[in-house]
C-alpha positions in Angstrom: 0.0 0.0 0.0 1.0 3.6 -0.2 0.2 7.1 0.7 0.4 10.1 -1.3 -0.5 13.9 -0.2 -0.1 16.5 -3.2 -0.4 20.2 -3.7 -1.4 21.8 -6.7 -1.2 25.9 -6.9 -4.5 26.4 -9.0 -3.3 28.9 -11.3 -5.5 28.4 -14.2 -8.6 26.8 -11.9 -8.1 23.1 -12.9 -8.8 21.0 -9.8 -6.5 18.9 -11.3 -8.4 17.5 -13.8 -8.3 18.4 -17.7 -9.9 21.4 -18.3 -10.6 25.0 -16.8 -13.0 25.4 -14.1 -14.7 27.7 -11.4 -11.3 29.1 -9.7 -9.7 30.3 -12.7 -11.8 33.3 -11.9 -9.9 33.3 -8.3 -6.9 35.0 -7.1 -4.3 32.6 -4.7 -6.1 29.0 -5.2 -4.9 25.7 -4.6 -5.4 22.1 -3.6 -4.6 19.8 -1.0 -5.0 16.0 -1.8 -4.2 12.7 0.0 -4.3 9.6 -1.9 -4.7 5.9 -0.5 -3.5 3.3 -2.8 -2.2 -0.6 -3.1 -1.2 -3.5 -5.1 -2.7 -6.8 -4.5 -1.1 -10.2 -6.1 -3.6 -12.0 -6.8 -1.6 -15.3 -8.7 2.1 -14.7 -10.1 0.5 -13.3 -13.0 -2.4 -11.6 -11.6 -2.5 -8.3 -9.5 -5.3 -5.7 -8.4 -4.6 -2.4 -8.1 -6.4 0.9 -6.7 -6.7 4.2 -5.3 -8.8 6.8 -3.5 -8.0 10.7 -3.9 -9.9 13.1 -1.6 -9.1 16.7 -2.4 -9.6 20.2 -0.7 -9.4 23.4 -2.8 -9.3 26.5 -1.4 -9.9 29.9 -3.4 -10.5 33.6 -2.3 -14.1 35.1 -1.9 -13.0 38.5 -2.5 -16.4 40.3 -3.0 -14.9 43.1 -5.6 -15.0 40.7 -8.2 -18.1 40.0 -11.1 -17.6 35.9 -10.1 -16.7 35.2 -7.0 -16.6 31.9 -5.1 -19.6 32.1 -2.1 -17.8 29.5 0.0 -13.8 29.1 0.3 -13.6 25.6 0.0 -14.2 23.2 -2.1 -14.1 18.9 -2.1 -13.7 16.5 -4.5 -12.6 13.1 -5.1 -11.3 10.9 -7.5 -10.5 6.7 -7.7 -9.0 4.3 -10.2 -9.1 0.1 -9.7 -7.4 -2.0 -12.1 -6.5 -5.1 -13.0 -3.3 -6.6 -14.7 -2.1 -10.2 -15.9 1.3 -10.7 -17.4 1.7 -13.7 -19.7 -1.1 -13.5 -22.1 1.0 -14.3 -26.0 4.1 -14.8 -24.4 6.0 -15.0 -21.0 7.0 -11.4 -21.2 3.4 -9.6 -22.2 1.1 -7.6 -20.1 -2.9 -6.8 -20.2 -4.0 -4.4 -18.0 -7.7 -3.0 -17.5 -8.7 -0.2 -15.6 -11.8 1.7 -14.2 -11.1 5.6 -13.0 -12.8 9.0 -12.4 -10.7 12.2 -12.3 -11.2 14.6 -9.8 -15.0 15.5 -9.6 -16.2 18.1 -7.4 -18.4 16.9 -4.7 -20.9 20.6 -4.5 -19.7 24.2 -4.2 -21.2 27.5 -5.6 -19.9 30.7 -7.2 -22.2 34.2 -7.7 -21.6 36.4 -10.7 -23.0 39.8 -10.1 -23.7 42.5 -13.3 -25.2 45.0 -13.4 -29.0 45.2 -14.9 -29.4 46.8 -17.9 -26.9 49.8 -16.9 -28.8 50.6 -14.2 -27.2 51.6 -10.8 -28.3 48.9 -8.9 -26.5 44.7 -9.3 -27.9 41.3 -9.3 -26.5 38.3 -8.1 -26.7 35.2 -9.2 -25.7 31.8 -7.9 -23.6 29.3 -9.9 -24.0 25.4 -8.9 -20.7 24.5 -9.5 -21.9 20.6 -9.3 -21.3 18.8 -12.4 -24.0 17.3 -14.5 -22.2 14.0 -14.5 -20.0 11.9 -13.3 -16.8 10.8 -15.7 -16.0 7.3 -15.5 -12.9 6.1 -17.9 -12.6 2.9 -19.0 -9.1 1.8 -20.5 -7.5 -1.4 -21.7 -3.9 -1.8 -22.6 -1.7 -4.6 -24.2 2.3 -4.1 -23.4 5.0 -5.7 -24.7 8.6 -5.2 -24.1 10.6 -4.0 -27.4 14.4 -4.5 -25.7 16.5 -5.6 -22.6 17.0 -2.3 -21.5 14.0 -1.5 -20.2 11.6 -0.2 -22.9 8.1 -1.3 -23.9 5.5 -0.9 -26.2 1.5 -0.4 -25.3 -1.5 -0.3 -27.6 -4.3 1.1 -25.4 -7.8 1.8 -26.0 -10.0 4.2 -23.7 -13.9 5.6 -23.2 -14.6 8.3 -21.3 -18.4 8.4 -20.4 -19.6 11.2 -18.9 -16.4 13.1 -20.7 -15.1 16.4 -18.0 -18.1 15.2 -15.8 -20.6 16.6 -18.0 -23.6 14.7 -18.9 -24.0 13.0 -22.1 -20.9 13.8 -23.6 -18.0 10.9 -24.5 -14.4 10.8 -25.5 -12.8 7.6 -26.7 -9.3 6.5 -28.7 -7.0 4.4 -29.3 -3.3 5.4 -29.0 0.4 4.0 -28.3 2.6 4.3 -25.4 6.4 3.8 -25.4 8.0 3.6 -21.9 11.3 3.7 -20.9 12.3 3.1 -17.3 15.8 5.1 -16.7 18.1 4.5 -13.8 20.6 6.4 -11.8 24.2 5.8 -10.4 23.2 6.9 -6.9 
């Protein structure tokens, strides 16, 4: 098992997922994360793998801005559970298979205020910041190593339902991955 605690200045609003979001509109944001993980060998060729991410973002609530966020915190969470056999054409092969979601947030709420029809007076309105959905990614991958020296090849195919947690909207593809493992003298 493992342990992980990350922190992720917010610059650009991401909540560490793929696209902008509600803090980009923020001054001084960021997010606190711990992640609880492990490996479980099943058989010599089998293992499980997983992992649970809860994260806390924190953003101003300055109130001399038009969007501002009405609370200064914000939760979220994110998983992934996998599983990998090695052996499948030849000794040295892998197949792995994995289920994930990227960080969603869990509820929050932003207010945009503008004025009304250049008159004097302001309206405020509130902004659930709650996705519609909930991404889940599915991936397969086949890996074979290509030398002695540490290198592979992987030919993976991937769905994202429920594509940057919003609600009827997909992303798949197929792609290849070359990794290299590199080691150090010390």
């Amino acid at each position: 098992g493992n342990i992980s605690l990350s922190y992720l200045d917010e610059e650009n609003g991401i909540l560490g997922t793929g696209g902008s979001g509600g803090l980009e509109f923020t001054d001084e944001s960021y997010t606190q994360a711990v992640t609880l993980g492990g490996t479980y060998q099943l058989t010599e060729k089998v293992q499980f793998v997983g992992s649970v991410t809860q994260a806390f973002s924190q953003g101003d609530t300055k109130n001399d801005r038009l969007l501002r966020l009405n609370s200064s915190s914000l939760s979220s969470s994110a998983f992934v559970v996998g599983v990998g056999s090695k052996g499948i054409f030849s000794a040295i092969d892998q197949l792995q298979f994995s289920i994930s979601q990227p960080l969603r947030i869990n509820g929050g709420s932003m207010s945009l205020v503008h004025d009304e029809q250049e008159v004097l007076h302001s309206r405020s309105v509130d902004i659930d910041l709650t996705p519609t959905g909930r991404q889940i990614d599915y991936q397969i991958e086949y890996t074979y190593p290509i030398s002695k020296i540490s290198s592979s090849l992987g030919l993976f195919a991937y769905w994202a339902d429920d594509y940057l947690h919003q609600s009827d909207l997909a992303s798949y593809g197929i792609g290849f991955r070359l990794k290299k493992t590199f080691s150090t003298p010390w």
